[in-house]
Each structure stands twice: as structure tokens, then as C-alpha cells.
C-alpha positions in Angstrom: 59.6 98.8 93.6 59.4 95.5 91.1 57.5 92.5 91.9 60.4 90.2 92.7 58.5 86.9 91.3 58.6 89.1 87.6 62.2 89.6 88.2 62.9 85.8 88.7 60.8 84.9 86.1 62.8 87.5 83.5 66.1 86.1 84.8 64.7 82.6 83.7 63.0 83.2 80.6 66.6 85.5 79.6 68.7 82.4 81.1 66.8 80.0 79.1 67.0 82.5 75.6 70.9 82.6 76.1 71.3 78.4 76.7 72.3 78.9 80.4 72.5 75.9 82.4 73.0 77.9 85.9 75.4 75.7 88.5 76.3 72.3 88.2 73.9 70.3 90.1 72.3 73.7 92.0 69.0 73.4 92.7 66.0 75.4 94.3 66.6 79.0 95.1 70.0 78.4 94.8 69.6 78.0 90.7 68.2 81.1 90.3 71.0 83.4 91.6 73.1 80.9 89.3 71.1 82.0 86.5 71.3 85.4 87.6 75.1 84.8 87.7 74.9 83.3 84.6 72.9 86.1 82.4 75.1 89.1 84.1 78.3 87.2 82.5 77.3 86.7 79.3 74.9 89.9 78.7 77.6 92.5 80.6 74.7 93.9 82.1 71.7 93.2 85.1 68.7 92.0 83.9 67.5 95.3 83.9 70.2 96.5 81.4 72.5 98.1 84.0 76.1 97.5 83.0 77.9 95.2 85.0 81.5 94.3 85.9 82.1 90.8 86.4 82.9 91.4 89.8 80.1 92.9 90.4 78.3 90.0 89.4 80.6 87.5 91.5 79.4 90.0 94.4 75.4 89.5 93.6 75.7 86.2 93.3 77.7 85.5 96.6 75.0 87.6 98.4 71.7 86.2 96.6 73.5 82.8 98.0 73.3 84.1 101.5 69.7 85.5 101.3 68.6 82.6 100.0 70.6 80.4 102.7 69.1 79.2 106.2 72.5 79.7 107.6 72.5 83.2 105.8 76.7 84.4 106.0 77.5 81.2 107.5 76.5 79.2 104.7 79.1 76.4 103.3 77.2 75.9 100.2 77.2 79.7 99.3 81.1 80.0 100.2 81.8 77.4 98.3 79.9 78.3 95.4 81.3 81.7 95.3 85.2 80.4 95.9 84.3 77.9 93.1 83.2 81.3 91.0 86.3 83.4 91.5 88.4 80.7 91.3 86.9 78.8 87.7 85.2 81.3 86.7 87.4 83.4 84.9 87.7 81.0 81.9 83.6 81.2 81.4 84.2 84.4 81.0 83.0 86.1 77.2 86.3 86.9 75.4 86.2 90.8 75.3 84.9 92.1 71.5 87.4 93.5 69.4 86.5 97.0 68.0 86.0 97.6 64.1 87.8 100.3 62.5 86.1 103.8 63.1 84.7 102.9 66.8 
């Protein structure tokens, strides 16, 4: 098992490396699963250097909104962000690499 504080402080310190901004105006614990978000997009992997869909990611950050959340499922401010997600999203999204000859 990881020491979760480590883990938030790697998502940072990567999120800070790549220029991420996390969401526009999140704050608290809520910024960090943006960062999270944020790092997963742009890297194609977890932190830990697990490949990851996008969709996955949309999925982790939806539910680190709701753990972080008083109102847990029920929270407006994690639905929204996550609509806002999958519906703007897609056009954050890295443009796929084109292969060289020979791959």
C-alpha cells in the first residue's frame, strides 16, 4: 500500500513539470483530482505509469470528486465538473502521435 500524501504530492510535482493548471477556479481537494485528471490526459498513463484510456481517466476523476465531496454521489459540484469533462473535454485532448516509418 502507498502513502497516499506521496501520491498527491507526485501528482503535483508531475502537474506542475507538465504546465497543468488543474480546473478553472477548483480549489482544495477538489484541485488535486483535477491535476490528477490533468496528468492522466496528457501523460496516457496514471501516475504510476499504468496506461490509461481517457475514459478511464474521466471515470477517476468523477469518483476522486465524490470521495472528496461532503455530499459524496450527491455532489453538484462533482457532477458538474465531470458533465463539464465529457462534454469539453474532448478538444484538451493530446492529438494522437503519428507513427514513423518502420514502427
Amino acid at each position: 500500500m502507498h502513502d497516499t500524501r506521496d501520491y498527491w504530492n507526485r501528482v503535483r510535482d508531475t502537474a506542475a513539470e507538465l504546465g497543468c493548471d488543474g480546473c478553472t477556479m477548483a480549489s482544495g481537494a477538489f484541485l488535486d483530482c483535477c491535476l490528477q485528471h490533468d496528468v492522466e490526459y496528457r501523460l496516457g498513463t496514471t501516475i504510476d505509469g499504468e496506461p490509461i484510456t481517457f475514459d478511464e481517466a474521466d471515470t477517476r476523476f468523477r469518483n476522486c470528486m465524490f470521495m472528496r465531496s461532503k455530499l459524496g454521489y450527491f455532489s453538484p459540484v462533482a457532477w458538474y465538473r465531470y458533465a463539464a469533462v465529457k462534454w469539453f473535454g474532448k478538444k484538451f485532448r493530446p492529438k494522437p502521435r503519428a507513427q514513423s516509418v518502420g514502427d
